[in-house]
ZAMARGU-4260 file (C-alpha; in steps of 0.2 Angstrom, whole numbers, plus 5000, padded with zeros to 4 digits):
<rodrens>
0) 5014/4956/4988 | 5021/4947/4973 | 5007/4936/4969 | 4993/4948/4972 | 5003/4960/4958
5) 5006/4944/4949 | 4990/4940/4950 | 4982/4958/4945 | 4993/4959/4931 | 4987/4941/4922
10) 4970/4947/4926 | 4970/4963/4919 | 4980/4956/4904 | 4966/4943/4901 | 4951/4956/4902
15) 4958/4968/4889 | 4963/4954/4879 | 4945/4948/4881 | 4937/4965/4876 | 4949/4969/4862
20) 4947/4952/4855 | 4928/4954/4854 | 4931/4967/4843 | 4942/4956/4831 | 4929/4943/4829
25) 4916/4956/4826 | 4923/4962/4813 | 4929/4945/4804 | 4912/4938/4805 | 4904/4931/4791
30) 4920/4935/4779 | 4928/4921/4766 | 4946/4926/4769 | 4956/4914/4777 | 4956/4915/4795
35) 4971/4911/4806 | 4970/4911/4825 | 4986/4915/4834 | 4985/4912/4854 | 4995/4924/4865
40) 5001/4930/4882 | 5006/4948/4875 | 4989/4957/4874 | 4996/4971/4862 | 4995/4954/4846
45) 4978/4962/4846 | 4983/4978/4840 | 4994/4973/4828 | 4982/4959/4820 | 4967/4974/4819
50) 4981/4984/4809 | 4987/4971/4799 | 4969/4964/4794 | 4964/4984/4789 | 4979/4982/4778
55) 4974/4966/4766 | 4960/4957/4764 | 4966/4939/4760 | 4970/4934/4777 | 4963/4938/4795
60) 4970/4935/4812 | 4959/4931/4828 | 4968/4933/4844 | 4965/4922/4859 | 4973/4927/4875
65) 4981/4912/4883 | 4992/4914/4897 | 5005/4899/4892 | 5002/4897/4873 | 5012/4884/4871
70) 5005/4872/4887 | 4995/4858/4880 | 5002/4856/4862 | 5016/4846/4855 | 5019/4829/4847
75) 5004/4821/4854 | 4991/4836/4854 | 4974/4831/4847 | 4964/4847/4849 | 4950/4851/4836
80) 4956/4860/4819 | 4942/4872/4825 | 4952/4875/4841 | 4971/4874/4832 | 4980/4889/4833
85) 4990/4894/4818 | 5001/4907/4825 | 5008/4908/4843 | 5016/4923/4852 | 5022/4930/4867
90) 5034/4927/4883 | 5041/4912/4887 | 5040/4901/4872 | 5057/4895/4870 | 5054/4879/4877
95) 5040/4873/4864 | 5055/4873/4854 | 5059/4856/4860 | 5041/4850/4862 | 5040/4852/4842
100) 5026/4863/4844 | 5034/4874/4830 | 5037/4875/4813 | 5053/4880/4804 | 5055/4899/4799
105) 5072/4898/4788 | 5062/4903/4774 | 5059/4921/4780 | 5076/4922/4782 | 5087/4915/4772
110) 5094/4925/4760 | 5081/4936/4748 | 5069/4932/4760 | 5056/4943/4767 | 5067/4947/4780
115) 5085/4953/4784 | 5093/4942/4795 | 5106/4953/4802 | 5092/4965/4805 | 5090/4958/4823
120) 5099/4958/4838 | 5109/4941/4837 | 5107/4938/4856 | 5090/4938/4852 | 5088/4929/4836
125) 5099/4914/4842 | 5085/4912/4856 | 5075/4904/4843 | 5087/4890/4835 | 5091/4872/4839
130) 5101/4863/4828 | 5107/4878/4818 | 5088/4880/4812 | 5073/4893/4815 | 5060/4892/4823
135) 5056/4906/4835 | 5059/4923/4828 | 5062/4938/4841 | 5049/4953/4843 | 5052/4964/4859
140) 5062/4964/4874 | 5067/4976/4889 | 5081/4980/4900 | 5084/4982/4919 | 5089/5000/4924
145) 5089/5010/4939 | 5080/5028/4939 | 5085/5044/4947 | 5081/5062/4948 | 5096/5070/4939
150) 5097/5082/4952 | 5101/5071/4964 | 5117/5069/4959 | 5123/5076/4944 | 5140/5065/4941
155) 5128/5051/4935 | 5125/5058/4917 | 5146/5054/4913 | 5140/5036/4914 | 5131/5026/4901
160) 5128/5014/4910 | 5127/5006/4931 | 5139/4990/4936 | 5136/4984/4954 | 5152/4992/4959
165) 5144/5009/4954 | 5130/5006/4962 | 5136/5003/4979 | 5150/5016/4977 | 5134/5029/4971
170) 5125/5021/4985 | 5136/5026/4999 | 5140/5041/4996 | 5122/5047/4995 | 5120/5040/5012
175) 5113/5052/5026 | 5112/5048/5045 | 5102/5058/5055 | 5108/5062/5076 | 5101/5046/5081
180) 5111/5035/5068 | 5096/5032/5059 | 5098/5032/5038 | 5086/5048/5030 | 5093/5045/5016
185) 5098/5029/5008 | 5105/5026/4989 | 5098/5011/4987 | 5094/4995/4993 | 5095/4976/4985
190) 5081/4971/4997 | 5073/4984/4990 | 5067/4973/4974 | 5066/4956/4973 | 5066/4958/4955
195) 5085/4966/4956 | 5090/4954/4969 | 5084/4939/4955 | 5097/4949/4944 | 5110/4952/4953
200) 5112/4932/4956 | 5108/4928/4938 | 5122/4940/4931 | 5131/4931/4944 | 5131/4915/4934
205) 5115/4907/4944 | 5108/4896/4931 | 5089/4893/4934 | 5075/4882/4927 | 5059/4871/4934
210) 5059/4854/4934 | 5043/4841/4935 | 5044/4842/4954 | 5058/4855/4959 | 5067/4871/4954
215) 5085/4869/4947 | 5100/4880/4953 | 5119/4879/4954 | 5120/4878/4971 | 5140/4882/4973
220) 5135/4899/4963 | 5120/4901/4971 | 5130/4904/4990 | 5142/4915/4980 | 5131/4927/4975
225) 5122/4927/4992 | 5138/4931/5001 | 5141/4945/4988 | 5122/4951/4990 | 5126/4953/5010
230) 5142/4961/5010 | 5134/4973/5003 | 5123/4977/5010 | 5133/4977/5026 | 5145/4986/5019
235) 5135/4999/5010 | 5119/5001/5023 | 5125/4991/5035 | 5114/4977/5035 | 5096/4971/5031
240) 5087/4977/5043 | 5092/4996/5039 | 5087/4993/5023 | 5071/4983/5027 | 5067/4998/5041
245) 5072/5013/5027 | 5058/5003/5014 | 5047/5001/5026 | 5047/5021/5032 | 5051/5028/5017
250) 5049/5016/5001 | 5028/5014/5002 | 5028/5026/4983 | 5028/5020/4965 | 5045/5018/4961
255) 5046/5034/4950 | 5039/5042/4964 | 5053/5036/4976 | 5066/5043/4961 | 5059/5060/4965
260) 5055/5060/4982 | 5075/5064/4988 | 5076/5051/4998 | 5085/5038/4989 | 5095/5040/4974
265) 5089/5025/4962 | 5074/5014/4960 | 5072/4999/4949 | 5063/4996/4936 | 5061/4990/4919
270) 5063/5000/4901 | 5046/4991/4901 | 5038/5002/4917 | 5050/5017/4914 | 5044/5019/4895
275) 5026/5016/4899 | 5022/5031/4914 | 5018/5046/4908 | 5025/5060/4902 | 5021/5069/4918
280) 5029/5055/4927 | 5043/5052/4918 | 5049/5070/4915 | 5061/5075/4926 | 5069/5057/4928
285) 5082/5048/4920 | 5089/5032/4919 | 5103/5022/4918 | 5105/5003/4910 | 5113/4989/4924
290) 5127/4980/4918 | 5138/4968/4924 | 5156/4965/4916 | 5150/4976/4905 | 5137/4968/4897
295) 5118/4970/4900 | 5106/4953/4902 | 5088/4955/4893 | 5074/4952/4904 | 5065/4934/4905
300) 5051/4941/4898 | 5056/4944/4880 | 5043/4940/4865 | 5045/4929/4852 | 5033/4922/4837
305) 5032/4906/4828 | 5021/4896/4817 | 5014/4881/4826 | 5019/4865/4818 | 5000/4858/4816
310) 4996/4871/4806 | 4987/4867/4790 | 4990/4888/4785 | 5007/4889/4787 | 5009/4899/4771
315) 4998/4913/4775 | 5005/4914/4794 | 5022/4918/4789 | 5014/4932/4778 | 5009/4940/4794
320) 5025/4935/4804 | 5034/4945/4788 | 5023/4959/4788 | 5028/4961/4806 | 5045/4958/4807
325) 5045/4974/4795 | 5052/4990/4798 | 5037/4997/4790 | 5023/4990/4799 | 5031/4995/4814
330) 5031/5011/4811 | 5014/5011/4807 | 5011/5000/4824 | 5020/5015/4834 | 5011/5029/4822
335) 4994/5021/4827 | 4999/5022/4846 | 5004/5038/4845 | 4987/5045/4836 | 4975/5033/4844
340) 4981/5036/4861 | 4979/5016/4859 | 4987/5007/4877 | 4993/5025/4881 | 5002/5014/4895
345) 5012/5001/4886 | 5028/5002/4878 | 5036/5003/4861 | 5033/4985/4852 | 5022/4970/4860
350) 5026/4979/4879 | 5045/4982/4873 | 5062/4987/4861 | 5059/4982/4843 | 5069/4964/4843
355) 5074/4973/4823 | 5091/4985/4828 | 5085/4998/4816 | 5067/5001/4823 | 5076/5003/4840
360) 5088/5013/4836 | 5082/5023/4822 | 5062/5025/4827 | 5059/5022/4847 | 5069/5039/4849
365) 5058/5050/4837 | 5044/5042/4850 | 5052/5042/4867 | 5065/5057/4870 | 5074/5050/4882
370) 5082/5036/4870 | 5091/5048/4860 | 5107/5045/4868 | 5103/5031/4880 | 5099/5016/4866
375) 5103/4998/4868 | 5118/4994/4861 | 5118/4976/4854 | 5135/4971/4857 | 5132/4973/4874
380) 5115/4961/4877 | 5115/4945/4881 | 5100/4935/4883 | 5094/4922/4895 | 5091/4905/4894
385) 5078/4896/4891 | 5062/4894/4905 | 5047/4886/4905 | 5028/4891/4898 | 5024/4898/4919
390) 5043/4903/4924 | 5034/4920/4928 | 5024/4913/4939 | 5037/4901/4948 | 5050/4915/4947
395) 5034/4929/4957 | 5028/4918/4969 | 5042/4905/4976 | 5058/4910/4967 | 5061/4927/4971
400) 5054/4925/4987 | 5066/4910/4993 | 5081/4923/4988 | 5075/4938/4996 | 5074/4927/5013
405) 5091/4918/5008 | 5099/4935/5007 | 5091/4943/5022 | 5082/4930/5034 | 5091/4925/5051
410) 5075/4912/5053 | 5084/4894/5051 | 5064/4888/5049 | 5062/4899/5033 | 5053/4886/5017
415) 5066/4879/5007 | 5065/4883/4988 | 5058/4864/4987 | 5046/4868/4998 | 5039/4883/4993
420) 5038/4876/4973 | 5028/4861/4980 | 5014/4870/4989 | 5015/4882/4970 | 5013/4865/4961
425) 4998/4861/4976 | 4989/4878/4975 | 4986/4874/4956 | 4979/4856/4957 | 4966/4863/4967
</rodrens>
Protein backbone atom coordinates (compact mmCIF):
# COMPACT_ATOMS: atom_id res chain seq x y z
CA UNK A 1 0.00 0.00 0.00
CA UNK A 2 3.13 2.16 0.48
CA UNK A 3 4.45 2.07 -2.88
CA UNK A 4 1.33 2.32 -4.81
CA UNK A 5 0.56 5.84 -2.53
CA UNK A 6 4.29 6.38 -3.14
CA UNK A 7 4.09 5.96 -6.30
CA UNK A 8 0.61 8.10 -7.06
CA UNK A 9 2.06 10.84 -5.19
CA UNK A 10 5.42 11.20 -7.55
CA UNK A 11 3.01 10.84 -10.45
CA UNK A 12 0.77 13.28 -9.59
CA UNK A 13 3.59 15.52 -8.48
CA UNK A 14 5.29 15.23 -12.04
CA UNK A 15 1.88 15.88 -14.17
CA UNK A 16 1.02 19.05 -12.47
CA UNK A 17 4.46 20.03 -12.43
CA UNK A 18 4.32 19.14 -16.16
CA UNK A 19 1.21 21.21 -16.94
CA UNK A 20 2.08 24.27 -14.81
CA UNK A 21 5.57 24.39 -16.29
CA UNK A 22 3.92 24.54 -19.71
CA UNK A 23 2.54 27.49 -18.87
CA UNK A 24 5.92 29.14 -17.67
CA UNK A 25 7.60 28.43 -20.81
CA UNK A 26 4.83 29.88 -22.76
CA UNK A 27 4.98 32.82 -21.33
CA UNK A 28 8.98 33.25 -21.40
CA UNK A 29 9.10 32.49 -24.95
CA UNK A 30 10.83 34.68 -27.26
CA UNK A 31 11.86 37.22 -24.29
CA UNK A 32 15.64 38.75 -23.83
CA UNK A 33 15.70 38.65 -20.18
CA UNK A 34 18.04 36.36 -18.57
CA UNK A 35 16.55 32.92 -18.20
CA UNK A 36 17.43 30.66 -15.19
CA UNK A 37 16.24 27.25 -14.93
CA UNK A 38 15.74 25.89 -11.46
CA UNK A 39 15.09 21.87 -11.20
CA UNK A 40 12.76 20.62 -8.42
CA UNK A 41 10.84 18.01 -6.57
CA UNK A 42 8.38 20.53 -4.81
CA UNK A 43 5.92 21.26 -7.48
CA UNK A 44 4.59 24.66 -5.69
CA UNK A 45 8.67 26.27 -7.19
CA UNK A 46 6.17 26.88 -10.13
CA UNK A 47 4.09 29.18 -8.41
CA UNK A 48 6.33 31.02 -6.85
CA UNK A 49 8.56 31.58 -10.14
CA UNK A 50 5.17 32.70 -12.09
CA UNK A 51 4.87 35.33 -9.18
CA UNK A 52 8.21 36.35 -9.10
CA UNK A 53 8.69 36.64 -13.02
CA UNK A 54 5.24 39.06 -12.88
CA UNK A 55 7.09 40.92 -10.45
CA UNK A 56 10.43 42.05 -12.62
CA UNK A 57 11.24 41.77 -15.88
CA UNK A 58 15.25 41.21 -15.83
CA UNK A 59 15.26 37.67 -14.87
CA UNK A 60 12.85 34.56 -15.61
CA UNK A 61 12.62 31.36 -13.98
CA UNK A 62 11.80 27.95 -15.91
CA UNK A 63 10.86 25.14 -13.68
CA UNK A 64 11.74 21.54 -14.35
CA UNK A 65 10.22 18.92 -12.19
CA UNK A 66 12.91 16.47 -11.33
CA UNK A 67 12.12 13.94 -8.77
CA UNK A 68 16.03 13.96 -7.28
CA UNK A 69 17.35 17.36 -8.40
CA UNK A 70 20.52 16.90 -7.32
CA UNK A 71 21.15 12.97 -8.88
CA UNK A 72 23.59 13.24 -11.80
CA UNK A 73 25.48 16.50 -10.93
CA UNK A 74 28.64 17.08 -8.99
CA UNK A 75 32.29 17.45 -9.61
CA UNK A 76 32.36 15.56 -12.67
CA UNK A 77 28.93 16.55 -14.25
CA UNK A 78 29.36 17.41 -17.95
CA UNK A 79 25.66 18.10 -19.08
CA UNK A 80 24.98 20.75 -21.80
CA UNK A 81 24.91 24.61 -20.50
CA UNK A 82 21.43 24.37 -22.40
CA UNK A 83 20.48 21.55 -19.89
CA UNK A 84 22.41 23.16 -16.51
CA UNK A 85 20.08 24.12 -14.05
CA UNK A 86 20.98 27.38 -12.16
CA UNK A 87 18.74 26.94 -9.28
CA UNK A 88 17.76 23.73 -7.34
CA UNK A 89 14.96 23.17 -4.75
CA UNK A 90 13.05 20.90 -2.92
CA UNK A 91 13.36 17.81 -0.30
CA UNK A 92 16.21 16.06 0.23
CA UNK A 93 19.09 18.01 -0.97
CA UNK A 94 21.34 17.99 1.81
CA UNK A 95 23.51 15.55 0.69
CA UNK A 96 24.53 17.52 -2.70
CA UNK A 97 26.23 19.51 -0.19
CA UNK A 98 29.04 17.12 -0.10
CA UNK A 99 28.93 16.30 -3.84
CA UNK A 100 29.81 20.20 -4.49
CA UNK A 101 26.86 20.55 -6.33
CA UNK A 102 26.27 23.94 -4.67
CA UNK A 103 27.56 27.24 -4.48
CA UNK A 104 28.23 29.26 -1.30
CA UNK A 105 25.09 31.50 -0.06
CA UNK A 106 27.14 33.58 2.94
CA UNK A 107 26.52 36.62 0.87
CA UNK A 108 22.81 36.69 1.48
CA UNK A 109 23.40 36.42 4.80
CA UNK A 110 25.96 37.87 6.36
CA UNK A 111 25.51 40.84 7.92
CA UNK A 112 23.56 43.85 5.70
CA UNK A 113 22.72 41.31 3.35
CA UNK A 114 19.52 40.67 1.72
CA UNK A 115 18.52 38.52 4.44
CA UNK A 116 18.40 38.29 8.23
CA UNK A 117 20.01 35.46 9.50
CA UNK A 118 18.32 35.03 12.67
CA UNK A 119 15.21 35.36 10.78
CA UNK A 120 15.16 31.29 10.44
CA UNK A 121 14.61 28.57 12.60
CA UNK A 122 18.49 27.61 13.46
CA UNK A 123 17.58 23.98 13.49
CA UNK A 124 16.83 24.56 10.09
CA UNK A 125 19.31 26.87 8.84
CA UNK A 126 22.32 24.81 10.19
CA UNK A 127 21.05 21.97 7.88
CA UNK A 128 22.58 23.81 5.16
CA UNK A 129 26.24 24.28 6.43
CA UNK A 130 29.53 22.37 6.37
CA UNK A 131 32.46 23.79 7.44
CA UNK A 132 30.86 26.72 9.19
CA UNK A 133 29.65 27.87 5.50
CA UNK A 134 26.31 28.28 3.36
CA UNK A 135 25.18 26.66 1.02
CA UNK A 136 21.54 25.45 1.41
CA UNK A 137 19.11 27.81 2.78
CA UNK A 138 15.89 26.37 4.41
CA UNK A 139 12.23 27.09 2.90
CA UNK A 140 9.38 24.90 4.46
CA UNK A 141 9.12 22.23 6.85
CA UNK A 142 6.25 20.09 8.70
CA UNK A 143 5.66 18.40 11.90
CA UNK A 144 4.20 15.07 13.16
CA UNK A 145 1.00 15.49 15.09
CA UNK A 146 -1.86 13.30 16.21
CA UNK A 147 -5.61 14.48 15.35
CA UNK A 148 -8.57 14.28 17.47
CA UNK A 149 -12.22 15.37 17.73
CA UNK A 150 -12.13 17.57 20.77
CA UNK A 151 -15.16 16.02 21.92
CA UNK A 152 -13.65 13.05 22.39
CA UNK A 153 -11.87 13.92 25.28
CA UNK A 154 -11.87 17.24 26.34
CA UNK A 155 -8.71 17.06 29.03
CA UNK A 156 -6.57 17.22 25.69
CA UNK A 157 -6.74 20.96 25.11
CA UNK A 158 -4.54 21.65 28.67
CA UNK A 159 -1.72 20.00 26.54
CA UNK A 160 0.39 21.67 24.01
CA UNK A 161 1.74 19.17 23.08
CA UNK A 162 1.85 14.78 22.98
CA UNK A 163 4.99 12.71 24.53
CA UNK A 164 4.83 8.96 24.05
CA UNK A 165 3.89 8.64 27.66
CA UNK A 166 0.68 10.73 26.97
CA UNK A 167 -0.16 8.92 24.30
CA UNK A 168 -0.36 5.54 25.69
CA UNK A 169 -1.74 7.01 29.01
CA UNK A 170 -4.64 8.82 26.62
CA UNK A 171 -4.68 5.58 24.74
CA UNK A 172 -5.88 3.45 27.43
CA UNK A 173 -8.09 5.16 28.99
CA UNK A 174 -10.19 5.73 25.86
CA UNK A 175 -10.14 1.96 25.49
CA UNK A 176 -13.55 0.07 25.12
CA UNK A 177 -14.24 -3.81 25.27
CA UNK A 178 -17.37 -4.93 24.16
CA UNK A 179 -19.01 -8.55 26.13
CA UNK A 180 -17.00 -10.67 23.97
CA UNK A 181 -13.41 -8.90 25.00
CA UNK A 182 -13.25 -7.49 21.62
CA UNK A 183 -11.69 -3.61 21.45
CA UNK A 184 -14.78 -1.03 19.99
CA UNK A 185 -12.84 1.47 20.64
CA UNK A 186 -9.15 1.74 20.69
CA UNK A 187 -7.06 5.12 21.39
CA UNK A 188 -4.54 4.45 19.17
CA UNK A 189 -2.40 2.20 17.70
CA UNK A 190 1.61 2.44 16.61
CA UNK A 191 0.83 -0.35 13.99
CA UNK A 192 -1.50 1.94 12.82
CA UNK A 193 1.08 4.16 10.78
CA UNK A 194 4.10 3.08 9.58
CA UNK A 195 5.03 6.48 9.20
CA UNK A 196 4.63 7.06 13.29
CA UNK A 197 6.41 3.79 14.03
CA UNK A 198 9.53 5.38 11.60
CA UNK A 199 9.15 8.16 14.34
CA UNK A 200 8.96 6.70 17.31
CA UNK A 201 12.50 4.78 16.65
CA UNK A 202 14.02 7.93 15.11
CA UNK A 203 13.18 10.13 18.25
CA UNK A 204 14.55 7.10 19.87
CA UNK A 205 18.07 7.78 18.75
CA UNK A 206 17.87 5.21 15.53
CA UNK A 207 20.25 6.81 13.23
CA UNK A 208 19.42 5.95 9.46
CA UNK A 209 21.00 6.43 6.02
CA UNK A 210 21.50 4.30 2.70
CA UNK A 211 24.59 3.24 1.64
CA UNK A 212 25.85 2.01 -2.19
CA UNK A 213 24.51 -1.55 -1.37
CA UNK A 214 22.65 -1.39 2.19
CA UNK A 215 20.60 0.59 4.70
CA UNK A 216 22.59 1.88 7.74
CA UNK A 217 21.14 1.53 11.32
CA UNK A 218 22.45 1.56 15.05
CA UNK A 219 21.62 -1.88 15.56
CA UNK A 220 22.02 -1.75 19.51
CA UNK A 221 19.24 1.30 19.44
CA UNK A 222 17.48 -0.14 16.87
CA UNK A 223 16.28 -3.47 19.30
CA UNK A 224 15.64 -0.77 22.09
CA UNK A 225 13.19 0.88 20.42
CA UNK A 226 11.60 -2.26 19.07
CA UNK A 227 11.12 -3.57 22.60
CA UNK A 228 9.82 -0.18 23.64
CA UNK A 229 7.31 -0.26 20.52
CA UNK A 230 5.95 -3.91 21.78
CA UNK A 231 5.50 -3.20 25.39
CA UNK A 232 3.24 -0.94 24.25
CA UNK A 233 1.40 -2.20 22.50
CA UNK A 234 1.02 -5.04 24.88
CA UNK A 235 0.54 -2.96 27.44
CA UNK A 236 -1.84 -0.51 26.04
CA UNK A 237 -3.95 -2.90 23.46
CA UNK A 238 -2.56 -5.83 24.39
CA UNK A 239 -0.72 -6.88 21.58
CA UNK A 240 -0.44 -6.69 17.72
CA UNK A 241 -2.93 -8.48 16.46
CA UNK A 242 -5.70 -6.43 18.46
CA UNK A 243 -4.40 -3.58 17.00
CA UNK A 244 -3.85 -5.03 13.38
CA UNK A 245 -7.78 -6.62 13.83
CA UNK A 246 -9.23 -3.03 15.27
CA UNK A 247 -7.41 -1.31 11.75
CA UNK A 248 -8.60 -3.76 9.76
CA UNK A 249 -12.44 -3.57 10.99
CA UNK A 250 -12.58 -0.12 11.84
CA UNK A 251 -9.42 2.01 10.48
CA UNK A 252 -10.42 1.57 6.27
CA UNK A 253 -11.24 5.84 6.45
CA UNK A 254 -8.99 8.83 5.67
CA UNK A 255 -7.32 9.62 8.81
CA UNK A 256 -9.49 12.84 9.54
CA UNK A 257 -12.27 10.66 8.98
CA UNK A 258 -11.07 8.00 11.63
CA UNK A 259 -10.63 11.36 14.04
CA UNK A 260 -14.32 11.95 13.81
CA UNK A 261 -15.64 8.59 13.56
CA UNK A 262 -15.43 7.96 17.71
CA UNK A 263 -13.78 5.05 17.45
CA UNK A 264 -10.41 5.94 18.09
CA UNK A 265 -9.07 8.93 19.74
CA UNK A 266 -6.08 10.09 17.46
CA UNK A 267 -4.78 9.66 14.01
CA UNK A 268 -1.52 10.56 12.61
CA UNK A 269 -0.66 12.78 10.40
CA UNK A 270 1.44 15.59 9.17
CA UNK A 271 0.87 19.66 9.57
CA UNK A 272 1.48 18.98 5.87
CA UNK A 273 -1.99 16.68 5.42
CA UNK A 274 -3.87 18.38 8.50
CA UNK A 275 -3.27 22.07 6.95
CA UNK A 276 -4.05 20.91 3.35
CA UNK A 277 -7.90 19.18 3.95
CA UNK A 278 -10.47 21.40 3.68
CA UNK A 279 -12.28 23.50 5.77
CA UNK A 280 -15.16 21.22 5.84
CA UNK A 281 -12.68 18.41 6.80
CA UNK A 282 -10.68 20.02 9.14
CA UNK A 283 -13.45 21.98 11.20
CA UNK A 284 -14.27 20.13 14.00
CA UNK A 285 -10.76 18.62 14.58
CA UNK A 286 -7.75 19.63 16.42
CA UNK A 287 -4.38 18.53 16.86
CA UNK A 288 -1.68 18.19 18.97
CA UNK A 289 2.38 18.34 18.05
CA UNK A 290 4.28 14.72 19.08
CA UNK A 291 7.24 15.43 21.17
CA UNK A 292 9.70 13.44 22.71
CA UNK A 293 11.79 14.78 25.89
CA UNK A 294 10.16 17.53 24.98
CA UNK A 295 11.41 18.46 21.80
CA UNK A 296 9.60 17.93 18.52
CA UNK A 297 11.75 16.44 15.20
CA UNK A 298 10.91 18.07 11.73
CA UNK A 299 9.84 15.68 9.18
CA UNK A 300 12.62 14.23 6.54
CA UNK A 301 10.93 15.97 3.96
CA UNK A 302 11.81 19.49 4.60
CA UNK A 303 12.72 22.03 1.56
CA UNK A 304 15.85 23.75 1.10
CA UNK A 305 17.18 25.96 -2.02
CA UNK A 306 20.72 26.52 -3.26
CA UNK A 307 22.52 27.79 -6.35
CA UNK A 308 24.19 25.09 -8.28
CA UNK A 309 27.86 25.50 -8.40
CA UNK A 310 28.17 25.32 -12.34
CA UNK A 311 26.20 28.00 -12.72
CA UNK A 312 27.32 30.75 -14.98
CA UNK A 313 24.17 33.04 -13.40
CA UNK A 314 24.87 32.87 -9.98
CA UNK A 315 24.17 36.66 -9.50
CA UNK A 316 20.75 36.78 -10.77
CA UNK A 317 19.82 33.39 -8.95
CA UNK A 318 20.49 34.57 -5.51
CA UNK A 319 18.16 37.65 -6.56
CA UNK A 320 15.36 35.25 -6.56
CA UNK A 321 16.55 33.14 -3.56
CA UNK A 322 16.48 36.81 -1.71
CA UNK A 323 13.18 37.73 -3.09
CA UNK A 324 11.94 34.43 -1.64
CA UNK A 325 13.53 34.24 1.41
CA UNK A 326 11.41 37.46 2.06
CA UNK A 327 8.81 38.12 4.29
CA UNK A 328 7.24 40.12 1.79
CA UNK A 329 6.90 37.82 -1.16
CA UNK A 330 5.65 35.47 1.13
CA UNK A 331 2.98 37.12 1.87
CA UNK A 332 2.19 37.77 -1.49
CA UNK A 333 2.75 33.81 -2.17
CA UNK A 334 -0.03 33.07 0.60
CA UNK A 335 -2.20 36.15 -0.68
CA UNK A 336 -2.18 34.71 -4.14
CA UNK A 337 -3.34 31.12 -2.63
CA UNK A 338 -5.80 32.46 -0.88
CA UNK A 339 -7.47 34.68 -4.07
CA UNK A 340 -6.61 32.28 -6.69
CA UNK A 341 -7.92 29.38 -4.97
CA UNK A 342 -4.28 28.26 -6.51
CA UNK A 343 -3.33 24.31 -5.10
CA UNK A 344 -6.52 24.92 -2.85
CA UNK A 345 -4.85 21.53 -1.32
CA UNK A 346 -1.31 22.35 -0.43
CA UNK A 347 -0.12 23.89 2.54
CA UNK A 348 1.43 27.18 3.67
CA UNK A 349 4.87 27.60 1.87
CA UNK A 350 6.43 25.04 -0.80
CA UNK A 351 3.87 22.01 0.93
CA UNK A 352 4.83 23.45 4.48
CA UNK A 353 5.66 26.18 7.72
CA UNK A 354 7.73 29.25 6.34
CA UNK A 355 11.43 27.92 7.31
CA UNK A 356 11.54 32.30 8.21
CA UNK A 357 10.04 32.30 12.22
CA UNK A 358 8.12 35.46 11.50
CA UNK A 359 6.00 34.30 8.51
CA UNK A 360 5.18 31.28 10.76
CA UNK A 361 4.37 32.88 13.51
CA UNK A 362 3.08 36.06 12.50
CA UNK A 363 1.20 35.35 9.02
CA UNK A 364 0.25 31.32 8.65
CA UNK A 365 -2.28 32.05 11.64
CA UNK A 366 -4.12 35.07 9.75
CA UNK A 367 -4.43 31.96 6.99
CA UNK A 368 -5.01 28.96 8.97
CA UNK A 369 -7.18 29.57 12.45
CA UNK A 370 -6.18 26.73 14.05
CA UNK A 371 -2.44 28.00 14.42
CA UNK A 372 -3.42 30.79 16.59
CA UNK A 373 -2.27 29.16 19.66
CA UNK A 374 -0.86 25.99 18.48
CA UNK A 375 2.53 27.40 16.40
CA UNK A 376 5.81 25.77 16.41
CA UNK A 377 8.04 27.00 18.83
CA UNK A 378 11.69 27.07 17.67
CA UNK A 379 13.44 26.16 20.61
CA UNK A 380 11.71 22.98 20.59
CA UNK A 381 12.58 21.64 16.74
CA UNK A 382 15.20 19.83 16.07
CA UNK A 383 15.96 18.68 12.73
CA UNK A 384 17.18 15.40 11.09
CA UNK A 385 20.02 14.45 9.54
CA UNK A 386 21.00 14.32 6.48
CA UNK A 387 19.53 11.51 3.76
CA UNK A 388 20.00 10.69 0.37
CA UNK A 389 18.46 12.45 -3.20
CA UNK A 390 15.60 9.00 -2.95
CA UNK A 391 15.41 8.38 1.00
CA UNK A 392 11.58 8.78 0.46
CA UNK A 393 11.62 6.11 -1.65
CA UNK A 394 13.92 3.76 0.36
CA UNK A 395 12.25 5.05 3.55
CA UNK A 396 8.25 4.02 1.66
CA UNK A 397 9.04 1.03 0.17
CA UNK A 398 11.61 -1.09 2.25
CA UNK A 399 12.37 0.86 5.43
CA UNK A 400 9.23 1.41 6.92
CA UNK A 401 7.96 -1.81 5.94
CA UNK A 402 11.04 -3.81 7.56
CA UNK A 403 9.98 -1.89 10.95
CA UNK A 404 6.43 -2.38 10.91
CA UNK A 405 7.30 -6.42 10.58
CA UNK A 406 10.09 -6.04 13.11
CA UNK A 407 7.61 -4.60 15.58
CA UNK A 408 4.73 -6.94 14.91
CA UNK A 409 5.77 -10.01 12.70
CA UNK A 410 6.20 -13.71 14.71
CA UNK A 411 7.43 -15.00 10.99
CA UNK A 412 11.24 -15.78 11.52
CA UNK A 413 11.18 -15.89 7.48
CA UNK A 414 10.18 -12.15 7.29
CA UNK A 415 13.07 -10.19 4.46
CA UNK A 416 15.77 -8.62 6.28
CA UNK A 417 16.27 -4.90 5.84
CA UNK A 418 19.14 -6.09 3.39
CA UNK A 419 17.02 -7.96 1.64
CA UNK A 420 14.39 -5.93 0.93
CA UNK A 421 16.88 -2.68 -0.16
CA UNK A 422 18.48 -5.09 -2.65
CA UNK A 423 15.30 -6.16 -4.67
CA UNK A 424 14.48 -1.85 -4.34
CA UNK A 425 18.04 -1.43 -5.92
CA UNK A 426 16.83 -4.53 -8.43
CA UNK A 427 13.43 -3.11 -9.39
CA UNK A 428 15.23 0.16 -10.61
CA UNK A 429 17.84 -1.43 -12.98
CA UNK A 430 15.13 -2.81 -14.71
Amino acid sequence: MNSKRFLLSAASGLCLAAAALFSILVFSCGQKESRLVLKTNSVEFVSFAELFNSSQDKIKIVVHYQEEPCKNLGAKEAAKDSERPDILAGSYLQAGIEKKCFSRLDSLIKKNGPIDKNSFYPALLQTGRLNEKQYLLPVSFNLPALVFDPKNYESLQEQAMLSFDDIKNLSKKFNVKNRDGIYSAMGFGPLWSPDFLYLVFKDMGVFFNAGPHSIIYTENVFLKSKDFVRDWIQEVNGGAKNEQDFAFKYLYMPFYSQAQSGRCLFSYATSRQIFSLSQDQIRDLDFRWICNDGRIQIEDDFVSVGVYAKSKKKAAAKKFIAWLMSEEAQRKILDRKLKMNLDSNSFGIAGGFSALQIVTERLFPLYYRSLLSNTPVSSLLFAPQKFPGDWAKIKALALEPFILDSVSATNSKAATLSERYEALLASEAK
